[in-house]
Residue frames as a rotation matrix with the C-alpha (Angstrom) as fourth column:
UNK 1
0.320 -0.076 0.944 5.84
-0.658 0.700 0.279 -4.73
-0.682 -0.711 0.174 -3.68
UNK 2
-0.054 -0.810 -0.584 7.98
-0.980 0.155 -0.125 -7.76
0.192 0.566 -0.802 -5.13
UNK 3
0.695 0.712 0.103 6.90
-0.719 0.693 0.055 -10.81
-0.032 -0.112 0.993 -5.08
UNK 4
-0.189 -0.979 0.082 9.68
-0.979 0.195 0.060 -13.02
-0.075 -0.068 -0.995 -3.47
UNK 5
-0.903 0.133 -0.408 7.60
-0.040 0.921 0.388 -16.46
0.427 0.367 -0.827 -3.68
UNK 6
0.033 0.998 0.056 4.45
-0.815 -0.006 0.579 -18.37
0.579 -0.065 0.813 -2.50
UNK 7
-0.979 -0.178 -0.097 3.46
-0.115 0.882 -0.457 -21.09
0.167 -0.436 -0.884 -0.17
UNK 8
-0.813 0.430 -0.392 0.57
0.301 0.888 0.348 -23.18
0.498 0.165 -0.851 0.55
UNK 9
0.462 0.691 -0.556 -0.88
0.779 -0.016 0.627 -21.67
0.424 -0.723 -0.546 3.79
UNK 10
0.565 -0.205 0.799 -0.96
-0.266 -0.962 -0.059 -18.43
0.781 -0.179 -0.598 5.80
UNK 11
0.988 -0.111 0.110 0.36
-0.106 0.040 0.994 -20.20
-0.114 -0.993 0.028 8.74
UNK 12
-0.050 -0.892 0.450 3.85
0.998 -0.034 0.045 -20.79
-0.025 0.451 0.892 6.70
UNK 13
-0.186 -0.685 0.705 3.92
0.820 -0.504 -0.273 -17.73
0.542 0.527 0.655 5.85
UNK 14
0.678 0.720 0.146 3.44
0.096 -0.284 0.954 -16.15
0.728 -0.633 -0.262 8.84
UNK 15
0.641 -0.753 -0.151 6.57
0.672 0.455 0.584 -17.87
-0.371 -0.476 0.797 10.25
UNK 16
0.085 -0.940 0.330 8.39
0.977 0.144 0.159 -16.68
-0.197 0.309 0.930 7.73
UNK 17
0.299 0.145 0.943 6.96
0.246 -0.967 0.071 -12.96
0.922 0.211 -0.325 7.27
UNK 18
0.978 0.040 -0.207 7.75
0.209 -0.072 0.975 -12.92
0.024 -0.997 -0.079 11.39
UNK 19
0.405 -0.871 0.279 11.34
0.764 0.490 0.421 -13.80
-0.503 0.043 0.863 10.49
UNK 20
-0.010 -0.211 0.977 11.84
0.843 -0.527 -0.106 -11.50
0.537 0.823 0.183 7.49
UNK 21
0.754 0.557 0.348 10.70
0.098 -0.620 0.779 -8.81
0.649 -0.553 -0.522 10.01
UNK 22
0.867 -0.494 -0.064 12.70
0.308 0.431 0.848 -9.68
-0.391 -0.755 0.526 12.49
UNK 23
0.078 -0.777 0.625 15.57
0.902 0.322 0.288 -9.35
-0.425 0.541 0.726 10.11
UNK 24
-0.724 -0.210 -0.657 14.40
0.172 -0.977 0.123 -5.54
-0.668 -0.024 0.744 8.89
UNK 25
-0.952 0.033 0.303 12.64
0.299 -0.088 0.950 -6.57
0.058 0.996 0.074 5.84
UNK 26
-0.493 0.870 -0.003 9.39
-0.699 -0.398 -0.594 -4.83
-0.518 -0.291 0.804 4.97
UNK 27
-0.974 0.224 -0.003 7.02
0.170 0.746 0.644 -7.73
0.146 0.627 -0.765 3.49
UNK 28
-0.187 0.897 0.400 3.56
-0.778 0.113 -0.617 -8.84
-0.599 -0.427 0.677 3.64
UNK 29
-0.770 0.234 0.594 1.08
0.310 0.950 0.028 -11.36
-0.558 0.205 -0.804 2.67
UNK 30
-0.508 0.624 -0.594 -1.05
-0.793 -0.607 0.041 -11.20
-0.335 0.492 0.803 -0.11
UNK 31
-0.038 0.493 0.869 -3.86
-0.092 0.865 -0.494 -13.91
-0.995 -0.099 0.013 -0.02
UNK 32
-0.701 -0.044 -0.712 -4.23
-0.708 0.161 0.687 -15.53
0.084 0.986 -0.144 -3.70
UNK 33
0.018 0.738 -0.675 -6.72
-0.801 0.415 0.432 -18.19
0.598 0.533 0.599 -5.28
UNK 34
0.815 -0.316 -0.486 -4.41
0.197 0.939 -0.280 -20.94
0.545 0.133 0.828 -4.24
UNK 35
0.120 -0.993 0.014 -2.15
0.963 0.113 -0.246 -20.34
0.243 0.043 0.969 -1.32
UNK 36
0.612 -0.090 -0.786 -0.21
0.529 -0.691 0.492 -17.04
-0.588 -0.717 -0.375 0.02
UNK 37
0.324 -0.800 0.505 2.61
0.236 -0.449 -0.862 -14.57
0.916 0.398 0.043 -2.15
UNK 38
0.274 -0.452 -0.849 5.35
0.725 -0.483 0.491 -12.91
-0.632 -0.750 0.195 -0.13
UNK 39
0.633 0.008 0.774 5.73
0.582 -0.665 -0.469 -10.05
0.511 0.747 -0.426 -1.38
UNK 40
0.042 -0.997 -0.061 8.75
0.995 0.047 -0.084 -7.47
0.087 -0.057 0.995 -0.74
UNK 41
0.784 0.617 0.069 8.47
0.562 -0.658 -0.502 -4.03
-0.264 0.432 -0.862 -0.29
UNK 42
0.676 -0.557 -0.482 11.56
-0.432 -0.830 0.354 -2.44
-0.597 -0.031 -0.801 -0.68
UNK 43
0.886 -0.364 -0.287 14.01
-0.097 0.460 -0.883 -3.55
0.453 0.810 0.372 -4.05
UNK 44
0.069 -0.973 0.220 17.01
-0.823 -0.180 -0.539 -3.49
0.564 -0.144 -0.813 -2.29
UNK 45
-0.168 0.093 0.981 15.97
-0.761 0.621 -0.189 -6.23
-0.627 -0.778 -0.033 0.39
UNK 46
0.673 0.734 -0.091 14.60
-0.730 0.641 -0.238 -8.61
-0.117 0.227 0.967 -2.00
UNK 47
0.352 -0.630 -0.692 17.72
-0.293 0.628 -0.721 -10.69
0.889 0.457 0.036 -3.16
UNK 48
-0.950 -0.214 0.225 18.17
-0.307 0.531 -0.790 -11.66
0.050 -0.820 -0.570 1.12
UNK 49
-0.026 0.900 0.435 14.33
-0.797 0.244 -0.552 -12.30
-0.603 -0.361 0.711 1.41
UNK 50
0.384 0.411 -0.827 14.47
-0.692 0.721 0.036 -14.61
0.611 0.559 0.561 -1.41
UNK 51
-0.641 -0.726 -0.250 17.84
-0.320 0.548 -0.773 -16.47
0.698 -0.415 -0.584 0.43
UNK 52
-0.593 0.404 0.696 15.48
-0.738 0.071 -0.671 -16.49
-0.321 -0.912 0.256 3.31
UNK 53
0.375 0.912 0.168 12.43
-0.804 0.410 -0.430 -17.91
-0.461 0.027 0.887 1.55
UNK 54
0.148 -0.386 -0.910 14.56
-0.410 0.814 -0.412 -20.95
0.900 0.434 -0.038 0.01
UNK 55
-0.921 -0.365 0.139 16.28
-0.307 0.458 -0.834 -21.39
0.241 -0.811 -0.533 3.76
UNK 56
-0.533 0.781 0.326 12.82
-0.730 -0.230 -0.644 -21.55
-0.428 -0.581 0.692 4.72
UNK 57
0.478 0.728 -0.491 11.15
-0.823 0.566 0.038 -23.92
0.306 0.386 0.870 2.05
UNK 58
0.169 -0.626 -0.761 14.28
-0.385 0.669 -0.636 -26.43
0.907 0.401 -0.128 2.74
UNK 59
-0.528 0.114 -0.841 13.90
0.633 0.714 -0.300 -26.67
0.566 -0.691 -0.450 6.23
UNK 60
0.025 0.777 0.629 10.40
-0.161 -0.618 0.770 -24.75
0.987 -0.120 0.109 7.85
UNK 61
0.822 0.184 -0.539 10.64
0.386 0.516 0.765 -26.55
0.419 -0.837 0.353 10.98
UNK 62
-0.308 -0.947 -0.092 14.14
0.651 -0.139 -0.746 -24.72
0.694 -0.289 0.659 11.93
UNK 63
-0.147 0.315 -0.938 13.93
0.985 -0.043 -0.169 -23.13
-0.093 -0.948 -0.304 15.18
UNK 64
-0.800 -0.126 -0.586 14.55
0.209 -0.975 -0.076 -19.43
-0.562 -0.183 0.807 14.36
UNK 65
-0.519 0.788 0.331 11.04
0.125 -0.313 0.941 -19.03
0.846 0.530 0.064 12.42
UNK 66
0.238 0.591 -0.771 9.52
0.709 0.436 0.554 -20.18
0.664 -0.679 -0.315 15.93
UNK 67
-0.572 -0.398 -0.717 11.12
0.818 -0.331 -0.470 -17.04
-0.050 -0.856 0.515 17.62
């Protein structure tokens, strides 16, 4: 697995592990101290999951997380 970033709360990253799914990618969540990782599982996917997880930090509220 490939850590592709982190956020604050499982409920973010939820959205965005829903999405990433959605999209083919294998991910998960891996709970930390502070906060959530996304992690990647497959090395080929990781350089769109990141694209994702920026589109995502820059605007979370965008409808297609919410599908």
């Amino acid at each position: 697995m490939l850590e592709i970033g982190r956020l604050p709360n499982e409920r973010a990253a939820l959205a965005l592990i829903d999405y990433l799914r959605g999209q083919g990618i294998e991910c998960q969540m891996v709970h930390l101290e502070r906060g959530v990782a996304i992690c990647v599982k497959h090395a080929e996917q990781v350089e769109a999951a990141r694209q994702a997880f920026f589109d995502f930090i820059r605007n979370p509220g965008d409808n297609k997380y919410r599908q």
